[in-house]
C-alpha positions in Angstrom: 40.7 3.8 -6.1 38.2 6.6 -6.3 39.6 7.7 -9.9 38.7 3.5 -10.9 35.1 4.1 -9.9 34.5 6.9 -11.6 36.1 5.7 -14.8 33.7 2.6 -14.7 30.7 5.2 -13.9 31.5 7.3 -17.1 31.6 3.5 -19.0 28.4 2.6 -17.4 26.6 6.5 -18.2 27.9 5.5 -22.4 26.5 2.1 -22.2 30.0 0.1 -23.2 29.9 -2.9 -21.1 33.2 -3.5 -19.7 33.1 -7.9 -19.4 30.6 -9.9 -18.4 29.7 -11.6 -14.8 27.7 -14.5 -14.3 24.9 -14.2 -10.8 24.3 -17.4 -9.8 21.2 -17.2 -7.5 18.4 -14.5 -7.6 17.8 -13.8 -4.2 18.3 -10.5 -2.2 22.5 -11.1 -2.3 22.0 -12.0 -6.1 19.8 -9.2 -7.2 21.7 -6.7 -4.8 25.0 -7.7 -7.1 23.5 -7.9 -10.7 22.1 -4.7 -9.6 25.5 -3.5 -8.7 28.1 -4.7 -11.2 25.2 -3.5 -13.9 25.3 -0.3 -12.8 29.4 0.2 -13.2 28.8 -0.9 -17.1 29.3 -5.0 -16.5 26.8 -7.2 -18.7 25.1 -9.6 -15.8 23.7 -12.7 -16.7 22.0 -14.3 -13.5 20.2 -17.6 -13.4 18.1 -19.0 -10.5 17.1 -22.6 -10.5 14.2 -21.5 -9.1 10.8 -20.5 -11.8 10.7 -17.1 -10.3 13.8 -14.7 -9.0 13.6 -13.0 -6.0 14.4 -15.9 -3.4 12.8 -15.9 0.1 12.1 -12.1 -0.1 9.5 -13.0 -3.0 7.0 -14.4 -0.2 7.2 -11.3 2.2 4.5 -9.2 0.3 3.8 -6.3 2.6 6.4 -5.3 5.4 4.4 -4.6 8.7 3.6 -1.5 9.9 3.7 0.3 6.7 2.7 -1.9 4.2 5.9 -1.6 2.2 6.5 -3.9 -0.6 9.3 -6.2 0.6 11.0 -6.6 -2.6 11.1 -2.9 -3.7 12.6 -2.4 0.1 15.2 -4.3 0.0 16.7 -3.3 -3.6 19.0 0.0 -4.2 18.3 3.4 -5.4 17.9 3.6 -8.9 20.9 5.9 -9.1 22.1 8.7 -7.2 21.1 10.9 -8.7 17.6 9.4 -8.7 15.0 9.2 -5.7 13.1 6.2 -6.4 13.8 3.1 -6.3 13.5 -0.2 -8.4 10.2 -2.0 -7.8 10.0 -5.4 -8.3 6.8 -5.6 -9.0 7.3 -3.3 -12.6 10.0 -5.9 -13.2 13.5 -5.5 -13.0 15.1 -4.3 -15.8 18.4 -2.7 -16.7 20.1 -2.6 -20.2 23.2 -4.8 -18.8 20.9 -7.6 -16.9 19.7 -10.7 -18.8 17.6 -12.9 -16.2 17.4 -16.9 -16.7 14.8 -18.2 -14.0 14.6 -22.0 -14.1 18.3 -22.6 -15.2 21.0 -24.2 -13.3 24.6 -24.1 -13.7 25.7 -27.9 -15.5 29.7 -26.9 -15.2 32.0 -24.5 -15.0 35.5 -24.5 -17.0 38.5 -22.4 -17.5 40.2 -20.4 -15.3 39.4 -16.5 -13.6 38.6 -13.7 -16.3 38.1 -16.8 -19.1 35.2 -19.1 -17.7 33.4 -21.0 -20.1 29.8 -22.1 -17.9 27.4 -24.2 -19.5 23.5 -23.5 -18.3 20.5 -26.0 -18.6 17.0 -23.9 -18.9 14.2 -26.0 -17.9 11.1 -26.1 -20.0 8.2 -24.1 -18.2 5.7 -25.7 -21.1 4.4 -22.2 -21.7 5.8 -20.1 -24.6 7.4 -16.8 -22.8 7.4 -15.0 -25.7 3.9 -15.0 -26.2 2.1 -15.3 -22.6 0.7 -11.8 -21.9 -0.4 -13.1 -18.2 -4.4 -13.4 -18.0 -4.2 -16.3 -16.1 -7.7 -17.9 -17.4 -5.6 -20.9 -18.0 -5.4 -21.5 -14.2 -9.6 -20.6 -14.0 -10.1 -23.6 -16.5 -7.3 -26.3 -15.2 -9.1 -29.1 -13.5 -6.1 -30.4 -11.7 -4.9 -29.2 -8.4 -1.4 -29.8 -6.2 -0.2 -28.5 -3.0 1.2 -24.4 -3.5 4.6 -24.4 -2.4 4.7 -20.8 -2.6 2.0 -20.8 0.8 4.2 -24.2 2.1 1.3 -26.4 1.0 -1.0 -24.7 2.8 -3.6 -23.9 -0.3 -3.7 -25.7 -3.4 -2.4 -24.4 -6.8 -3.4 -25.7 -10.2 -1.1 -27.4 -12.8 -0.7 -24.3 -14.8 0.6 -22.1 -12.4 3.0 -18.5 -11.5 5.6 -19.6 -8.7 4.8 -16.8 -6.5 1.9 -14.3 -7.1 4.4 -11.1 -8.2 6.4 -13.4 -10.7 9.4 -12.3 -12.5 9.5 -12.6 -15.1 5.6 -12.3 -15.6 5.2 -15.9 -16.9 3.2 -19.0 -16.0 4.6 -22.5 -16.4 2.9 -25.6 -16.6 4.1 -28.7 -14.0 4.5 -31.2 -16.7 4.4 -33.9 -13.7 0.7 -33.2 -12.7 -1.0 -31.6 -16.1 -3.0 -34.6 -17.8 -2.7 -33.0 -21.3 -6.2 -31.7 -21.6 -5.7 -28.7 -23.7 -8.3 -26.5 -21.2 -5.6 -24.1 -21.1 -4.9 -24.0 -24.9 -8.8 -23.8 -25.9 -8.9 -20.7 -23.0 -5.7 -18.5 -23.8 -6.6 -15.5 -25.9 -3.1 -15.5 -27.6 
């Protein structure tokens, strides 16, 4: 047993992925996993239905009495040979993780070791490739709904990050409340 995990530690150090794994669900389990099976040289694909990964662990900012950051927290060591950790915040990134927020699993066919799983990506309205994050959109949207992220509590605006310390780093637009305007277009510097 031990000799098998150090084999897939040496595959992991050369960067030769040894199959690939499929996380469905971002939150602390699916993060702690991806994380995992990553670093023993796996490629990880995970997908959350949810905008933003992270789960309910995305809404505990600060940890009481020290003010830790409750994702960073809850994640693993970068390595062992490492003393920090991975901070959510940065992002998360690791050469064998490919992270599909807003996607949910349509089927799943085939049999263990051959899967074959067909993914829908919802349409956030807001090109990821070339949002760099200001957030003047949201200054200039006249439209307003209740924030799930603070359980209605506050309001958010149609253009809008899912919770404040998104991850990805990407806005998306709620296609059910934005009246087309273009205040957001006219406002983004890219």
């Amino acid at each position: 047993m031990v000799a098998v995990v150090e084999d897939k530690t040496e595959r992991a150090k050369e960067s030769t992925p040894i199959g690939s794994v499929l996380v469905v669900g971002a939150g602390v389990a699916g993060i702690r996993a991806a994380l995992d099976l990553a670093e023993v040289g796996y490629r990880v694909l995970m997908t959350d239905a949810s905008p933003a990964i992270g789960g309910i662990l995305s809404k505990l900012d600060y940890q009481f009495p020290s003010d830790h950051c409750g994702m960073c927290k809850m994640l693993p060591l970068v390595g062992r040979e490492y003393a920090s950790q991975y901070c959510m915040r940065k992002s998360l990134f690791h050469d064998n993780i490919k992270i599909m927020p807003f996607t949910e699993v349509v089927s799943i066919q085939g049999e263990p070791g051959a899967f074959e799983v067909e993914l829908l990506e919802r349409a956030r309205h807001v090109d990821t490739e070339v949002c760099i994050g200001t957030g003047y959109c949201a200054e200039v949207c006249p439209l307003q709904a209740p924030d799930e992220f603070n359980q209605g509590l506050t309001k958010r605006k149609a253009i809008y990050q899912p919770v404040p310390h998104n991850l990805p780093n990407m806005w998306l637009i709620d296609a059910s409340l934005c009246d087309r305007c273009g205040k957001c277009v006219e406002v983004c510097p890219v």
